[in-house]
PyMOL commands that place a pseudoatom at each C-alpha (Angstrom):
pseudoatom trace, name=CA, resn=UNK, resi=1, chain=A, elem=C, hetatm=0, pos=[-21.371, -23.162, -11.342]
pseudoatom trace, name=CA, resn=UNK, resi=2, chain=A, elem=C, hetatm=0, pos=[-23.949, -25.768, -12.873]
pseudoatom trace, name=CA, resn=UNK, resi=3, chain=A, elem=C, hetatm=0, pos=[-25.393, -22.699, -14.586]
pseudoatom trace, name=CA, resn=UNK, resi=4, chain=A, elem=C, hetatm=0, pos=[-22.186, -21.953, -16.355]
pseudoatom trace, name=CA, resn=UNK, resi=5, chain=A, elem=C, hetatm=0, pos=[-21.866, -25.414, -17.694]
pseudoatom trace, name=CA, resn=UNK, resi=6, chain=A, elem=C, hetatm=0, pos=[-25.246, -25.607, -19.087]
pseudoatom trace, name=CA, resn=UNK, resi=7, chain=A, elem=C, hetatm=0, pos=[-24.309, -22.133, -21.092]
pseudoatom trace, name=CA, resn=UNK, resi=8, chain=A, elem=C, hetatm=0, pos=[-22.286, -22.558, -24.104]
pseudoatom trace, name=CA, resn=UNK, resi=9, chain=A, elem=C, hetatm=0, pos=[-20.698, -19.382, -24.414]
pseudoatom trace, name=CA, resn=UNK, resi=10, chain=A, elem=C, hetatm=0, pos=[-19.479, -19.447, -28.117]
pseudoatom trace, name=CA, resn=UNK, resi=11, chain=A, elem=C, hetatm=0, pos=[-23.238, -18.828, -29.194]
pseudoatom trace, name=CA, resn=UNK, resi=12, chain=A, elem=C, hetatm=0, pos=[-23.705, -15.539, -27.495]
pseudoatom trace, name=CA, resn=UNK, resi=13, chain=A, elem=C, hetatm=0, pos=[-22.267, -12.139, -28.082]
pseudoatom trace, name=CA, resn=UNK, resi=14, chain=A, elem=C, hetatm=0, pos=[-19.093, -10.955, -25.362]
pseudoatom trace, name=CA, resn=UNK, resi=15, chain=A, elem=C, hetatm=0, pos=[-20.999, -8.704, -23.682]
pseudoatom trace, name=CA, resn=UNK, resi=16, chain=A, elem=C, hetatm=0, pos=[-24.039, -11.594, -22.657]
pseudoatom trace, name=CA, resn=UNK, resi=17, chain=A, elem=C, hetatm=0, pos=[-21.514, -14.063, -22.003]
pseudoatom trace, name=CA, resn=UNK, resi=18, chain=A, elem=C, hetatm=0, pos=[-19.673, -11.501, -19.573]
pseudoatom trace, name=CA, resn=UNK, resi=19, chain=A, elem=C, hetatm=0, pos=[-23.219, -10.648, -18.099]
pseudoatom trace, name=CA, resn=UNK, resi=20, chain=A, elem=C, hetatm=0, pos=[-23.697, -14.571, -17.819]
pseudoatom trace, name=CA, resn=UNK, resi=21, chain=A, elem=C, hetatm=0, pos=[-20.573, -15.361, -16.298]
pseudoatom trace, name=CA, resn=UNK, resi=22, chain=A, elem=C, hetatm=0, pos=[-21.086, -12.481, -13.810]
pseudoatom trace, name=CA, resn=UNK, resi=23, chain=A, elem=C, hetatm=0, pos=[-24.068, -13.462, -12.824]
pseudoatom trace, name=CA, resn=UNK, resi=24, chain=A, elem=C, hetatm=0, pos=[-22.825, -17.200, -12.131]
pseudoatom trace, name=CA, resn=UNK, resi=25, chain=A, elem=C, hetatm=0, pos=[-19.561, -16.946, -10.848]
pseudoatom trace, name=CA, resn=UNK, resi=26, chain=A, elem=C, hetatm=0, pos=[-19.013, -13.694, -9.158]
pseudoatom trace, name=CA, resn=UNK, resi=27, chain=A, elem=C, hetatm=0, pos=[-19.921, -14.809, -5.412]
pseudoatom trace, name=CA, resn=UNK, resi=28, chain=A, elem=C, hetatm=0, pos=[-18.050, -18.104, -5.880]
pseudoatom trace, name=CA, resn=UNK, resi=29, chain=A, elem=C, hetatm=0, pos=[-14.571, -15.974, -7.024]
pseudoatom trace, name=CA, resn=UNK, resi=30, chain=A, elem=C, hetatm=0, pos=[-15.026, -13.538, -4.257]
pseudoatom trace, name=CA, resn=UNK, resi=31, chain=A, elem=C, hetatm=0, pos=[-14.759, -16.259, -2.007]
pseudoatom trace, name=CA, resn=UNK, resi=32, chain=A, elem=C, hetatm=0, pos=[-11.971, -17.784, -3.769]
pseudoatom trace, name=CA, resn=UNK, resi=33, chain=A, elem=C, hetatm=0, pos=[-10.168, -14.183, -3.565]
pseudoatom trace, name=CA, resn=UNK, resi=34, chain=A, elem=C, hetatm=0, pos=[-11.420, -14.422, 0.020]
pseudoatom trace, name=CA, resn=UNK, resi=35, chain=A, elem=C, hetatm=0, pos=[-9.959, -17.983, 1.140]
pseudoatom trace, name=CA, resn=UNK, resi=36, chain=A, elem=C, hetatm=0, pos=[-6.517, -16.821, -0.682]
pseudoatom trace, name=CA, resn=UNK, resi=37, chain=A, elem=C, hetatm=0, pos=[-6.183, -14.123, 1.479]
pseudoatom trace, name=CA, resn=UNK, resi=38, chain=A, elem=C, hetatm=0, pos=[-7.364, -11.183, -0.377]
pseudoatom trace, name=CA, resn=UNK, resi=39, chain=A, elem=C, hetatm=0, pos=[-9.276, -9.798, 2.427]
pseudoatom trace, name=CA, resn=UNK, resi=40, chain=A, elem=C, hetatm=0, pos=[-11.241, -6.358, 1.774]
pseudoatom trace, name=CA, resn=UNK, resi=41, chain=A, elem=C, hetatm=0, pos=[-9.321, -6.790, -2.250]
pseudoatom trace, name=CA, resn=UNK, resi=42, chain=A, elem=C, hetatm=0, pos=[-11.550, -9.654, -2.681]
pseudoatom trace, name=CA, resn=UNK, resi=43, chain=A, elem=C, hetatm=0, pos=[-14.430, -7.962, -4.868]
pseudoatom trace, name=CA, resn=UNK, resi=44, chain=A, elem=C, hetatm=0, pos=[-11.444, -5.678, -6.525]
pseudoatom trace, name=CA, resn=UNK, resi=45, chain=A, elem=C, hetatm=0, pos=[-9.579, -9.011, -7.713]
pseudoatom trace, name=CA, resn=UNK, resi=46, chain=A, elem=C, hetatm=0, pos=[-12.534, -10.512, -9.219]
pseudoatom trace, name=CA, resn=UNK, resi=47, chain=A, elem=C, hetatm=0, pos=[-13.347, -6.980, -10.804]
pseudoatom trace, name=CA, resn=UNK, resi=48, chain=A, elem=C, hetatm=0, pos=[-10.026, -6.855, -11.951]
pseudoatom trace, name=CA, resn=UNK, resi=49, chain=A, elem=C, hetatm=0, pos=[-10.353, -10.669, -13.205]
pseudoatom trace, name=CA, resn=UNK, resi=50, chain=A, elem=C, hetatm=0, pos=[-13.089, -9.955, -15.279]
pseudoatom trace, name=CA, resn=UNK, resi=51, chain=A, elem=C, hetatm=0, pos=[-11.833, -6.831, -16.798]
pseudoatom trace, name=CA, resn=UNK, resi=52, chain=A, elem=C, hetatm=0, pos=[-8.780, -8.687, -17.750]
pseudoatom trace, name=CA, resn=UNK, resi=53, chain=A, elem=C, hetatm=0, pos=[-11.610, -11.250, -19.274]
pseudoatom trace, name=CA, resn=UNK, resi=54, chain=A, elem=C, hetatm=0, pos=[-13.323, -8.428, -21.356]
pseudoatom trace, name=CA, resn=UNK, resi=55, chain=A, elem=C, hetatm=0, pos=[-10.278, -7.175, -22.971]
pseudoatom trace, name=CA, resn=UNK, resi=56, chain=A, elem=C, hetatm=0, pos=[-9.095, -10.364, -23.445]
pseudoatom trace, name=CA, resn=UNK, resi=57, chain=A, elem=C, hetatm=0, pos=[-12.157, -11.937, -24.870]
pseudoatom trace, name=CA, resn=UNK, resi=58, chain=A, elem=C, hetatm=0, pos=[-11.370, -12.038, -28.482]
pseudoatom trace, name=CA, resn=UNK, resi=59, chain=A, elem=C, hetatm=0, pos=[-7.804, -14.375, -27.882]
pseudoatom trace, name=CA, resn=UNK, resi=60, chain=A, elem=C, hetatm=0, pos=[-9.729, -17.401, -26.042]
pseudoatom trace, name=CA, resn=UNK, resi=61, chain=A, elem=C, hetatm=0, pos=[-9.829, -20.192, -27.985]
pseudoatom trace, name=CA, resn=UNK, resi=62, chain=A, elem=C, hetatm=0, pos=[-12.469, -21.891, -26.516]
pseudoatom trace, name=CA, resn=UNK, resi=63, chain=A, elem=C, hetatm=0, pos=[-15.489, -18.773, -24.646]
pseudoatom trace, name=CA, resn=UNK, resi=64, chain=A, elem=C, hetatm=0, pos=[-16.164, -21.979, -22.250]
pseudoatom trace, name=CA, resn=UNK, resi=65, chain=A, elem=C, hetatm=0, pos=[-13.220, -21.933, -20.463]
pseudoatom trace, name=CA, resn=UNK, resi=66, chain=A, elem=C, hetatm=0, pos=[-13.842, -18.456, -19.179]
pseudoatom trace, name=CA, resn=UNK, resi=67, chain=A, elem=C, hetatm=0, pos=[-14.609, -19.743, -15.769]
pseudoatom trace, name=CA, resn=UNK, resi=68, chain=A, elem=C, hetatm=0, pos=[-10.696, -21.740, -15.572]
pseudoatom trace, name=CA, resn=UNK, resi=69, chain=A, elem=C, hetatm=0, pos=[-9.584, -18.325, -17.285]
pseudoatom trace, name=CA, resn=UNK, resi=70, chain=A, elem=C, hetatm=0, pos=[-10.865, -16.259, -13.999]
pseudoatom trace, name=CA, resn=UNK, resi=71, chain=A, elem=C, hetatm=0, pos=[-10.174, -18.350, -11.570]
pseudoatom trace, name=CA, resn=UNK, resi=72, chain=A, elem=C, hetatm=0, pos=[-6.707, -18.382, -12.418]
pseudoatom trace, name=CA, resn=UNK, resi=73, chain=A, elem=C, hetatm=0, pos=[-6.846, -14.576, -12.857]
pseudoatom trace, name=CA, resn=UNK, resi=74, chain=A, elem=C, hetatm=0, pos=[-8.069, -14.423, -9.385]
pseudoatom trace, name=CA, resn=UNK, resi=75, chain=A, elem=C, hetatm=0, pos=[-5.631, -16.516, -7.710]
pseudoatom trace, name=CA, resn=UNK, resi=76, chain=A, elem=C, hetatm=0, pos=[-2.798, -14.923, -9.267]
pseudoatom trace, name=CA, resn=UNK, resi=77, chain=A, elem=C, hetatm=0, pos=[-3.891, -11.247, -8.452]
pseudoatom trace, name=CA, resn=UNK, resi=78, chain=A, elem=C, hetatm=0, pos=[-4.472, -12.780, -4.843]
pseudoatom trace, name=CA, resn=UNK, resi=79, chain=A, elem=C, hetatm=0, pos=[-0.675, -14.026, -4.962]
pseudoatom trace, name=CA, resn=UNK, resi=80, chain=A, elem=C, hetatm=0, pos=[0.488, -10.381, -5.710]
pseudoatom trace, name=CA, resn=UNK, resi=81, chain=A, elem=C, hetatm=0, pos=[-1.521, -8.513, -3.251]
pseudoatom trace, name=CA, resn=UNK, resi=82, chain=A, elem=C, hetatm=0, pos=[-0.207, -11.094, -0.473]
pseudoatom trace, name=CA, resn=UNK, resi=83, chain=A, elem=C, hetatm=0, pos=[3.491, -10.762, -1.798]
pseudoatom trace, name=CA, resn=UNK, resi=84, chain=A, elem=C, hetatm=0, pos=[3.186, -6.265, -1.897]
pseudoatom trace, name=CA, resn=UNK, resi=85, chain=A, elem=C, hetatm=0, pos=[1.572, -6.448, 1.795]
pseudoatom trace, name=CA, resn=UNK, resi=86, chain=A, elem=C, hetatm=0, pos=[4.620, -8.831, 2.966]
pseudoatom trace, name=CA, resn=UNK, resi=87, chain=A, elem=C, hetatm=0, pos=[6.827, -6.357, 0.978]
pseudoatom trace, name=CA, resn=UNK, resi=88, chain=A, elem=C, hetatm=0, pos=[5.210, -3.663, 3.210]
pseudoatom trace, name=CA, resn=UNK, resi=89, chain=A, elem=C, hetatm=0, pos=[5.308, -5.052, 6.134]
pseudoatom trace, name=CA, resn=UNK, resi=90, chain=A, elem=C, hetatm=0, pos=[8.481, -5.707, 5.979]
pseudoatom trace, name=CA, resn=UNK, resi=91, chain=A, elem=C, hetatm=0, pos=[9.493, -2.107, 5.245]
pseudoatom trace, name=CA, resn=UNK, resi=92, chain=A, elem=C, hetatm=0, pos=[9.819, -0.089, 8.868]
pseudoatom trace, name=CA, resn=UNK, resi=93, chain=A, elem=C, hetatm=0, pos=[9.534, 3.001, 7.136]
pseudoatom trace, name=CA, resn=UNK, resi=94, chain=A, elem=C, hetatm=0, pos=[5.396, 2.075, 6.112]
pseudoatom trace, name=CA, resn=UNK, resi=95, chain=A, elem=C, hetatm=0, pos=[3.171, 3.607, 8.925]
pseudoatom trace, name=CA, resn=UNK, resi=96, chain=A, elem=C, hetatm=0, pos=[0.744, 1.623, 11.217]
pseudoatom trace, name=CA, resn=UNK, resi=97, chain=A, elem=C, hetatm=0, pos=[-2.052, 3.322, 9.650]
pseudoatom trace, name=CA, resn=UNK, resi=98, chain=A, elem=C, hetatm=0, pos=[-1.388, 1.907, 6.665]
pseudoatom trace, name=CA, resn=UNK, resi=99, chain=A, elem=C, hetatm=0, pos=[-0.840, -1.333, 7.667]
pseudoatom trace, name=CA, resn=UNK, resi=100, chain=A, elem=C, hetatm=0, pos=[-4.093, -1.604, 9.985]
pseudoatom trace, name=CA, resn=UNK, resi=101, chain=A, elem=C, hetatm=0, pos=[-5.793, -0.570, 6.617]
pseudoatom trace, name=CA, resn=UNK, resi=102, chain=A, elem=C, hetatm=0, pos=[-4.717, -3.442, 4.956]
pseudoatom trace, name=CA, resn=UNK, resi=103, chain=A, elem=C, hetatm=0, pos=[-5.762, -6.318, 7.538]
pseudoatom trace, name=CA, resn=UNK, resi=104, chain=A, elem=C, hetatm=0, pos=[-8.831, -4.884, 8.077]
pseudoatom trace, name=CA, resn=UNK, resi=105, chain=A, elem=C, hetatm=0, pos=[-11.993, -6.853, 6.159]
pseudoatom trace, name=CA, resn=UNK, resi=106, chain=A, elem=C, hetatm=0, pos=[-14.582, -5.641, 4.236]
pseudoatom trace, name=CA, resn=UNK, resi=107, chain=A, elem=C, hetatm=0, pos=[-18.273, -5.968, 6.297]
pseudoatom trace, name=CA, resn=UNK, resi=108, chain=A, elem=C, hetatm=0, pos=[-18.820, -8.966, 3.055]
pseudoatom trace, name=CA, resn=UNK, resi=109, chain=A, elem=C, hetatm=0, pos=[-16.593, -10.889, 3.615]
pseudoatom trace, name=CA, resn=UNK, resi=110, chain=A, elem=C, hetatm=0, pos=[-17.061, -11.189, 7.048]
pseudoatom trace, name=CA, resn=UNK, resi=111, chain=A, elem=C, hetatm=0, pos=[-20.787, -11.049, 6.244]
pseudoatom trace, name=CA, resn=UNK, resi=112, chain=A, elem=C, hetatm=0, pos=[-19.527, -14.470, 4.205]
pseudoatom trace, name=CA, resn=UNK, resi=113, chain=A, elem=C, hetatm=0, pos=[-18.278, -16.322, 6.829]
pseudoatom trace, name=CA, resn=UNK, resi=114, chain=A, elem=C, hetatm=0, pos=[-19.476, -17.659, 9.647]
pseudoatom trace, name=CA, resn=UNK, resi=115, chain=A, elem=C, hetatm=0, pos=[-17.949, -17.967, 13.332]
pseudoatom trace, name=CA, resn=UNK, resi=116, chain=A, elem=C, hetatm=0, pos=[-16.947, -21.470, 12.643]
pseudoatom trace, name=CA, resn=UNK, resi=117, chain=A, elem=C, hetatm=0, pos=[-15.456, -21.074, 9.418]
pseudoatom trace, name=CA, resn=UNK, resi=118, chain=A, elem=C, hetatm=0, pos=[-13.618, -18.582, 10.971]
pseudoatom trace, name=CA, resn=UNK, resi=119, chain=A, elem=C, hetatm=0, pos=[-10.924, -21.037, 12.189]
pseudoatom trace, name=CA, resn=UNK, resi=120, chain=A, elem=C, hetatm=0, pos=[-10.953, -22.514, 9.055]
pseudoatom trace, name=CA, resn=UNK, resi=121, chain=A, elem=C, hetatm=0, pos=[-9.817, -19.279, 7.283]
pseudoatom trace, name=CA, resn=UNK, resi=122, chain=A, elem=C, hetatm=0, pos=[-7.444, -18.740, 9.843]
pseudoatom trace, name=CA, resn=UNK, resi=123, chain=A, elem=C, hetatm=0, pos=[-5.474, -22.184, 9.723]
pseudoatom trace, name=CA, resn=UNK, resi=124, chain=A, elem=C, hetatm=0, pos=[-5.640, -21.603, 6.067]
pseudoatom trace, name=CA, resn=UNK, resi=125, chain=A, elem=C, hetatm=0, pos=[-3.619, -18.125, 6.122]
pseudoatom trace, name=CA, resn=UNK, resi=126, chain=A, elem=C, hetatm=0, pos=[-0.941, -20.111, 8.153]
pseudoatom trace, name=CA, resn=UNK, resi=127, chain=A, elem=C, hetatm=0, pos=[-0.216, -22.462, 4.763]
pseudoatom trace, name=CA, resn=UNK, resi=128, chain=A, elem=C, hetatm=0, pos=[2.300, -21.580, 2.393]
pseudoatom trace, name=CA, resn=UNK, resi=129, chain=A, elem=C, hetatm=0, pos=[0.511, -19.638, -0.436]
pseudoatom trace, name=CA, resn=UNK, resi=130, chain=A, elem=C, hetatm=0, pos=[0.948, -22.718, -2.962]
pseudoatom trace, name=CA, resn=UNK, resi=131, chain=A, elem=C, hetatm=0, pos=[-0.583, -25.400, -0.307]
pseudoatom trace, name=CA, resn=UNK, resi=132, chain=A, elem=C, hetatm=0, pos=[-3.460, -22.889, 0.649]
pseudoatom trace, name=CA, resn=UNK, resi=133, chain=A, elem=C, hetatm=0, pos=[-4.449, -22.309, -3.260]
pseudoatom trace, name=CA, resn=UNK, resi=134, chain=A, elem=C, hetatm=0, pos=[-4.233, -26.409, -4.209]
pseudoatom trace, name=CA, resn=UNK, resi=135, chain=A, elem=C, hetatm=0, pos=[-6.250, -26.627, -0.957]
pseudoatom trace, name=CA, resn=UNK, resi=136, chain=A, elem=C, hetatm=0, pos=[-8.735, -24.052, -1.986]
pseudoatom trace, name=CA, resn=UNK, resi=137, chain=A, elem=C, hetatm=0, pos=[-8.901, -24.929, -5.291]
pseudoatom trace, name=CA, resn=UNK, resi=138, chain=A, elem=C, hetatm=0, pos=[-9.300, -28.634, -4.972]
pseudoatom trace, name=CA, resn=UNK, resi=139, chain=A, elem=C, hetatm=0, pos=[-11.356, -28.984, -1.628]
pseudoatom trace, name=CA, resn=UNK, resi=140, chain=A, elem=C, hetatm=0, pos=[-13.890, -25.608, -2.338]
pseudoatom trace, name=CA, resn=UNK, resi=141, chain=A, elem=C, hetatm=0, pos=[-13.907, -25.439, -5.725]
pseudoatom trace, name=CA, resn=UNK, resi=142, chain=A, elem=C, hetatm=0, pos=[-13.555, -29.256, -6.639]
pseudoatom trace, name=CA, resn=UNK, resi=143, chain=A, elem=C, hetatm=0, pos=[-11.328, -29.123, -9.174]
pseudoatom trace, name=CA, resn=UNK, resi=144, chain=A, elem=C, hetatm=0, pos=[-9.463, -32.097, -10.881]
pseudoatom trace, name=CA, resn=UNK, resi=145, chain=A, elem=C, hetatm=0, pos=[-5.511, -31.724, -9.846]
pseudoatom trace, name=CA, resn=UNK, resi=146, chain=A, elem=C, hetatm=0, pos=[-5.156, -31.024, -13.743]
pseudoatom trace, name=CA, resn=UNK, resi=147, chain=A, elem=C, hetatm=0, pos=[-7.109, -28.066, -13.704]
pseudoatom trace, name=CA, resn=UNK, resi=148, chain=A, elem=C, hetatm=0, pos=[-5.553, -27.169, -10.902]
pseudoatom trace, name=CA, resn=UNK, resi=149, chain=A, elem=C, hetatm=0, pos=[-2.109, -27.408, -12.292]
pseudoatom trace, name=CA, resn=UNK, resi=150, chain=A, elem=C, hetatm=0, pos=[-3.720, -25.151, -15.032]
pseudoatom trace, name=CA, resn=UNK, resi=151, chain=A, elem=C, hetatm=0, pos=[-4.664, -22.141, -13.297]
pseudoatom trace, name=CA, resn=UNK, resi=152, chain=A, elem=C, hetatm=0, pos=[-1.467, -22.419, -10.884]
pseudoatom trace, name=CA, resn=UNK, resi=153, chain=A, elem=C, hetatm=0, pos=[1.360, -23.249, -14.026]
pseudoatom trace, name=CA, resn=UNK, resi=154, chain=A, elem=C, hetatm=0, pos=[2.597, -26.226, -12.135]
pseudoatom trace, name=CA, resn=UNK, resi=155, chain=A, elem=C, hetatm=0, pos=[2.654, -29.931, -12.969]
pseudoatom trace, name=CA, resn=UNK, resi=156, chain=A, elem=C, hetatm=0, pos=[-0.134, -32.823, -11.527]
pseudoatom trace, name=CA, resn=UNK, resi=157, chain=A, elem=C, hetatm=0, pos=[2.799, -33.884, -9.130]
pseudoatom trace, name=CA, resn=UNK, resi=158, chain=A, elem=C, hetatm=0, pos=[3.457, -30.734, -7.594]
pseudoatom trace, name=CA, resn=UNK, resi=159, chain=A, elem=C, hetatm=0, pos=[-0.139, -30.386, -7.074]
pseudoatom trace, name=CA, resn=UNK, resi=160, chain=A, elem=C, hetatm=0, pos=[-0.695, -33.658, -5.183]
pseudoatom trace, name=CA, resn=UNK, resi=161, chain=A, elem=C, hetatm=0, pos=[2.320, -32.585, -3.132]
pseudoatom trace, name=CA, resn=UNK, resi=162, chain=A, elem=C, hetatm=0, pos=[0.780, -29.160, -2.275]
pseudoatom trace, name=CA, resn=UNK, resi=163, chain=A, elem=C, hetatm=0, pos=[-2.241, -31.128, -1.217]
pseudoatom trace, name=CA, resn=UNK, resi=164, chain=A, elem=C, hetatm=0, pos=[-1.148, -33.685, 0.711]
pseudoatom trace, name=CA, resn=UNK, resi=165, chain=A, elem=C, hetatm=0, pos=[1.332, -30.929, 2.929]
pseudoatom trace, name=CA, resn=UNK, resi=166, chain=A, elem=C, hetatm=0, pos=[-1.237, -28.516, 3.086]
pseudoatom trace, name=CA, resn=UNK, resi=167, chain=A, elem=C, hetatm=0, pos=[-4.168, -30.991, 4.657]
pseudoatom trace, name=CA, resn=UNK, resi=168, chain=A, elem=C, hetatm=0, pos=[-1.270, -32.527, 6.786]
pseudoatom trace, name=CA, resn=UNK, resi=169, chain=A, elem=C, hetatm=0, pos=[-0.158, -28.870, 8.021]
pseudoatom trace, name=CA, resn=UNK, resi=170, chain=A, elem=C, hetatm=0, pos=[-4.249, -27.860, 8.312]
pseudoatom trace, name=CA, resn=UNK, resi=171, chain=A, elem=C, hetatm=0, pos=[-5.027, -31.226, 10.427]
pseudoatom trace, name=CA, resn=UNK, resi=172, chain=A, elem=C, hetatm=0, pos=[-2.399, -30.216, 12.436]
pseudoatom trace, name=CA, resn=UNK, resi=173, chain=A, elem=C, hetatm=0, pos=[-3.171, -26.876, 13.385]
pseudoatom trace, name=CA, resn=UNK, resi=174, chain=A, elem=C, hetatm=0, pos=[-7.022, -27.160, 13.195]
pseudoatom trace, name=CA, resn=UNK, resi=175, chain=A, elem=C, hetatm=0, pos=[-6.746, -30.699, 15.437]
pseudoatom trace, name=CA, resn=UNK, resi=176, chain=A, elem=C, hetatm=0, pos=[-5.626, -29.245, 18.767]
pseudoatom trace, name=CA, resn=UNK, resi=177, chain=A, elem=C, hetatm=0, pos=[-8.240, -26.341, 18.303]
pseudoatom trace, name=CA, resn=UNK, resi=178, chain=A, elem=C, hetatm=0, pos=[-10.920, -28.807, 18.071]
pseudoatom trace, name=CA, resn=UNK, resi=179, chain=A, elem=C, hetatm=0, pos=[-9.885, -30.365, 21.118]
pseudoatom trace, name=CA, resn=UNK, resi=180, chain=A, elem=C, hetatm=0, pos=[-10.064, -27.327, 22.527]
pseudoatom trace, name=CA, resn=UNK, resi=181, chain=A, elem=C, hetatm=0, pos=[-13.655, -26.407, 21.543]
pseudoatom trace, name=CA, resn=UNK, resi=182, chain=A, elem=C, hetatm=0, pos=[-15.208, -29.660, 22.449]
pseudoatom trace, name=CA, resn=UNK, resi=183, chain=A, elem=C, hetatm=0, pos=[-13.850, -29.662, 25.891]
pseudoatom trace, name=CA, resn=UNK, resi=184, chain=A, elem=C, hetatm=0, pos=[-15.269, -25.877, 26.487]
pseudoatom trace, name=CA, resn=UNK, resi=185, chain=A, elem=C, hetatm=0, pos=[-18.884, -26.859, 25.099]
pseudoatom trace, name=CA, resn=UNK, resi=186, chain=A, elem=C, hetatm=0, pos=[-18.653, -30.363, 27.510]
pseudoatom trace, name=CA, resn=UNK, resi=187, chain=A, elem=C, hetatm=0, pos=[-17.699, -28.357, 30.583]
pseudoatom trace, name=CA, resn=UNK, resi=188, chain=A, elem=C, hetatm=0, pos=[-20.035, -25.776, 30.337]
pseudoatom trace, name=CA, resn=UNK, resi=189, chain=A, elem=C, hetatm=0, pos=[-22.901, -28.113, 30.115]
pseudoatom trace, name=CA, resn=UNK, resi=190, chain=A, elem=C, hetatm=0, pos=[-24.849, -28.860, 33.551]
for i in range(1, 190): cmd.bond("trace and resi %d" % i, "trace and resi %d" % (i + 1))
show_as sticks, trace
zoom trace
């Protein structure tokens, strides 16, 4: 991301700036997509995102806020694709196949995580979408709560709010695990 900020956009051509901003942020939105629940859709979002960015390219006002314009195109296309597999899994008609298909993760993304993250993820999935983006936004990206409030069209307050629920509801679940962990690890020690 430090890249990106050093790059001022407006004094290269689209189709460098889309090459720069590729090469900068791509791994950092897939794992946005990826902590928002997009599972093996991660790399599709944040294809999607930055064909969206392409066509759109001309209409920014300012080529540096490309980076707040993807992010929010990721999290968004993440909110959809967790609201149509809620939508079909709540349909009895849908087949099993189809519904193993889309749980299943890409060998990436779990390539991207490690075994400890893994609970992590998992508590995260739990949150109500709104808590889990603030959360993502704020704690892995390190946004400011008003660019947060940007790229999810809500105000500062509701941000805080989402933030302060979501760490609350995390602490909660991820506290008892932890417990948990460090009383396996003690025991099995000589």
């Amino acid at each position: 991301m430090a890249q990106a900020d050093h790059v001022d956009l407006r004094d290269i051509d689209r189709e460098a700036a889309m090459a720069a901003l590729f090469d900068t942020h791509h791994l950092q939105l897939t794992r946005l997509a990826l902590l928002l629940g997009a599972g093996h859709d991660a790399e599709d979002l944040v294809s999607e995102a930055f064909c969206e960015l392409h066509r759109r390219w001309s209409r920014l006002r300012d080529p540096n806020s490309a980076p707040a314009y993807l992010r929010s195109t990721v999290t968004n296309l993440a909110r959809m694709r967790i609201r149509k597999l809620e939508v079909r899994r709540r349909h009895a008609h849908t087949e099993a196949g189809d519904l193993e298909r889309a749980t299943v993760e890409s060998a990436e993304s779990l390539a991207l995580l490690k075994d400890d993250q893994q609970r992590v993820i998992d508590a995260l999935q739990t949150l109500s979408t709104r808590q889990r983006e603030a959360l993502v936004l704020r704690y892995w990206l390190g946004l400011k709560e008003t660019e947060i409030a940007e790229a999810l069209g809500i105000s500062t307050g509701a941000v805080k709010s989402h933030v302060f629920r979501g760490m609350g509801a995390l602490t909660a679940r991820l506290e008892p695990q932890s417990e948990e962990w460090s009383k396996e690890r003690t025991e099995g020690q000589p």
